[in-house]
N, C-alpha and C positions, 0 to 999 in steps of 0.2 A: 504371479500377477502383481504387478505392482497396487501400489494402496489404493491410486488416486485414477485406474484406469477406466474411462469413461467418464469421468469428471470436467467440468467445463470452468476454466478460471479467466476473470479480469485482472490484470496487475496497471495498474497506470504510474507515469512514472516512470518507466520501464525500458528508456531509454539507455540508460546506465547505471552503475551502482548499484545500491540495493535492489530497485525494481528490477533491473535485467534480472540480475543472481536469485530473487523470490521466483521471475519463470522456469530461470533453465532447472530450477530444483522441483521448482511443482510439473515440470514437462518431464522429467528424470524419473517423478513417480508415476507418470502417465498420464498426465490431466493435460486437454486440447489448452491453450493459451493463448489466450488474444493480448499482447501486448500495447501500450496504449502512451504515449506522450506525444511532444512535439513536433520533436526532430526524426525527419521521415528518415534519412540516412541510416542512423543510428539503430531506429526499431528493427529496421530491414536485416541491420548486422546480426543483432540479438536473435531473430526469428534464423536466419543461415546458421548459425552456433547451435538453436535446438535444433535445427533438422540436420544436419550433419550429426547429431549424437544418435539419432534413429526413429525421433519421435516425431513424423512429419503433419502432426498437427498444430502448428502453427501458426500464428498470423498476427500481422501490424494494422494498427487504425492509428491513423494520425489525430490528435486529442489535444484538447484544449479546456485542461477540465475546469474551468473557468469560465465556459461557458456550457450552458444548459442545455445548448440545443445538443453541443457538442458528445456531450457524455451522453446523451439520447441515444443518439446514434451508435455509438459504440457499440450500447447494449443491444441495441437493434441487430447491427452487423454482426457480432459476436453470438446471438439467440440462432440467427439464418443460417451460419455459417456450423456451428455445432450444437445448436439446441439450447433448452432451459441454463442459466448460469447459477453454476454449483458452488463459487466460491468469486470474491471479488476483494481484491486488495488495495485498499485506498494509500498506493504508496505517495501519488505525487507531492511533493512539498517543497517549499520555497522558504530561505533564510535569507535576508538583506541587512542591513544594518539597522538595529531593534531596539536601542538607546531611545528614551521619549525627546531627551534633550538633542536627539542629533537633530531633530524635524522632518527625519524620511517620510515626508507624509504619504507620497507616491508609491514609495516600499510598503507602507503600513497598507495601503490599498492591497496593494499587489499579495502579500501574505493572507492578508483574511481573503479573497477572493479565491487561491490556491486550496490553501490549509485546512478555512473553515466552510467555505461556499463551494467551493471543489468536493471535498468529503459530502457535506450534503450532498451535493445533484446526484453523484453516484449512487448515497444509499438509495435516494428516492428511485431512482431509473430498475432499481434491481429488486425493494424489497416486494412489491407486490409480486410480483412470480413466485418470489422465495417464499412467501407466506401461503400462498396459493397450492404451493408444492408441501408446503410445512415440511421445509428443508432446506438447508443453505447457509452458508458462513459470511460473514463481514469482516473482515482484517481491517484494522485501521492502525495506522503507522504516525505513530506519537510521537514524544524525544522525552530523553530523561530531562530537556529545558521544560516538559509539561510539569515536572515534579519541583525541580528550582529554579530561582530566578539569578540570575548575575545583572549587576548593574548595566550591562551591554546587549542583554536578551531580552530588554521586558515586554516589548512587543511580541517578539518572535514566542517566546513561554509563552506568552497570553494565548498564542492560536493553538500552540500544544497540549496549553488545559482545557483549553477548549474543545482538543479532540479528545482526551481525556473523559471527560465532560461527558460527552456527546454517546460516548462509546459504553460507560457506566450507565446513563439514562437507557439507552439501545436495547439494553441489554435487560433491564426488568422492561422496558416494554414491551419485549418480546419472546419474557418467560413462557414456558410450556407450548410455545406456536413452533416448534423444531425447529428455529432459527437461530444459528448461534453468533455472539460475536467477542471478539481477539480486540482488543490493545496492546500493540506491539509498542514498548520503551526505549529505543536506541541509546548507548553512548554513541561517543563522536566514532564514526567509522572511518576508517582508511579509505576513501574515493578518488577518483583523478581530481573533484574539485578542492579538496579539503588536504591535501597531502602536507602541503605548510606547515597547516597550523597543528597538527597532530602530536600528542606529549612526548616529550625524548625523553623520558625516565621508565617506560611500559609498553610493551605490547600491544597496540592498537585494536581493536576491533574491525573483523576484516567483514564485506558484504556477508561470504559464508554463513557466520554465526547468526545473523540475523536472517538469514533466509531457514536457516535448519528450526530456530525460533516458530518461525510460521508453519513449516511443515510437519513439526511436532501439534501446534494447535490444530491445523485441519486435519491431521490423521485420528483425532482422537476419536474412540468409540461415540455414535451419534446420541449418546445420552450424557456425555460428557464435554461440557463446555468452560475452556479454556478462558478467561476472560482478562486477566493482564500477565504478561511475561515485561519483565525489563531484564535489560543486556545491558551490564556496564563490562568493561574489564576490570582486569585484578587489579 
């Protein structure tokens, strides 16, 4: 039997990229998946990819986690659809141009409203079940920008200490209640949007590693909680 069979996960985000690759590995170990961003297209692809593998618990909600009603819902649909939610991965995230001096003030909006108010709404929408059940995992999907800053990042670092942040406080608040939670650290990964700018001296970081990342922290024994992994390459 696989690790995570009967298990119920949210990935948001999960349009592409990372969040796609953290379902089809959490659907690979068995766990139902409710996939969750934007773009309905896309989610549809990602959901035909798990069930073509054999796992036909699958399913898309179109999400905007940006707003509040929005991730409501999710949780909702996802609860009806396969029961209590056993694991929830706050992948969505948004990078824009992060410089203070550039004046993306609209970008600056748009990042804390994804990054940091997006991560809210979701813990809120999930931890009372999970506390209820005294059981259940938090992923939250940080950057090694939450660790340093580059003169072009400051904005953008600032949301990722902030999930940092977020994810370290989470976590003694909700020692001993069998709720556990993950800070996941990216380096820059190989994606369709980022191919460019990716270093030509090293081996990239591919979606994979950071999903195997995750599936190492939710498999862990439930008295054992994983609390920061970071992924740079060599």
């Amino acid at each position: 039997m696989s690790k995570l069979t009967g298990k119920t996960a949210i990935i948001t985000g999960s349009s592409s990229g990372i969040g796609a690759t953290i379902a089809e590995h959490l659907a690979a170990e068995g766990a139902n998946v409710v996939v969750a961003a934007r773009r309905k297209e896309e989610l549809n692809a990602v959901v035909e990819r798990i069930n073509e593998t054999g796992n036909k618990k699958a399913m898309a909600v179109v999400t905007d986690v940006s707003k509040q009603s929005d991730v409501e819902a999710l949780v909702k649909k996802a609860s009806e659809a396969f029961g209590p939610i056993d694991i929830y991965v706050n992948n969505a995230g948004l990078m824009e141009r992060a410089a203070i001096t550039d004046g993306n003030v609209d970008g600056w909006d748009r990042m804390i409203d994804v990054n940091i108010k997006g991560l809210l709404y979701g813990i809120n929408s999930v931890l009372p079940q999970m506390k209820e059940r005294s059981t259940g995992h938090i992923v939250n999907t940080a950057s090694v920008s939450g660790h340093e800053v580059t003169k072009v990042s400051t904005v953008y670092s600032a949301t990722k200490y902030a999930v940092r942040a977020i994810s370290m406080g989470l976590e003694k608040e909700l020692a001993r209640s069998g709720v556990r939670v993950t800070n996941i650290s990216p380096g820059m990964v190989e994606t369709e949007r980022n191919t460019e700018r990716m270093p030509k001296d090293r081996k990239p970081l591919q979606t994979d590693d950071i999903a195997r990342a995750v599936i190492y922290a939710v498999t862990q024994p439930d008295y054992v909680n994983v609390n920061e992994i970071t992924v740079r390459p060599v």
